[in-house]
N, C-alpha and C positions, 0 to 999 in steps of 0.2 A: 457176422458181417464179413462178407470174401473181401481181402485186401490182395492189392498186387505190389511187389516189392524189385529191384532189381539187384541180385547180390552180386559183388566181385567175382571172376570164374575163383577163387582160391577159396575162397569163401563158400561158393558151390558146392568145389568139390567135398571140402569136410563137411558139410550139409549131408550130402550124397554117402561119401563113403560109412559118416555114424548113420544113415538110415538101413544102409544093407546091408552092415554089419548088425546091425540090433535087429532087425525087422518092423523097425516101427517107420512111421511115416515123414516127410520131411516136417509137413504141416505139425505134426505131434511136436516134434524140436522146437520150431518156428514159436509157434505155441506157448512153449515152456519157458524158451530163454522173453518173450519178450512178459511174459505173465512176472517171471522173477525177476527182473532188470528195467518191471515200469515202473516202482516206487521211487527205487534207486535215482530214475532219470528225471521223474518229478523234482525230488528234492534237489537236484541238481541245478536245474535250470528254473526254480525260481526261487532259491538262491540267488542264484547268477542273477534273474532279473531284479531281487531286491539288493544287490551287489550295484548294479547299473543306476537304481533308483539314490541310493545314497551317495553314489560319487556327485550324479548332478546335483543335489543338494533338494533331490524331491521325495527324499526319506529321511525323518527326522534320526537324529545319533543323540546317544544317552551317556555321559560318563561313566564308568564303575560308579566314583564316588556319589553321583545324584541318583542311581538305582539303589544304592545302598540306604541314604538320606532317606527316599521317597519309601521303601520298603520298613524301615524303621530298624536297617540294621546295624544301626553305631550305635545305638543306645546300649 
């Protein structure tokens, strides 16, 4: 799926300079960092949104204590 992206010129350049220094292609990099750093950004932002959902009070919260209770672990 072609994606079009607009990077920082600083950001470019070290795009540019690791492509001609290595031989491979910007797309190859592009590529790599976003294949290794999408798990990452998932976990992050819906986190974050189950972060947003509990402050409003539209995600339920569990003490320690009644995880423990409900799991049967003070017996």
């Amino acid at each position: 799926m072609p994606t079009s992206i607009r990077l920082a010129p600083e950001t470019e350049r070290h795009l540019n300079h690791l492509a001609e220094r290595t031989g491979r292609t910007k797309a190859y990099y592009l590529r790599e960092i976003i294949e290794q750093g999408i798990e990452e950004a998932e976990d992050y932002y819906l986190a974050l949104d189950v972060l947003e959902r509990v402050r409003s009070g539209q995600e339920p919260v569990y003490s320690a204590a009644d995880v423990r209770k409900e799991l049967g672990l003070d017996d």
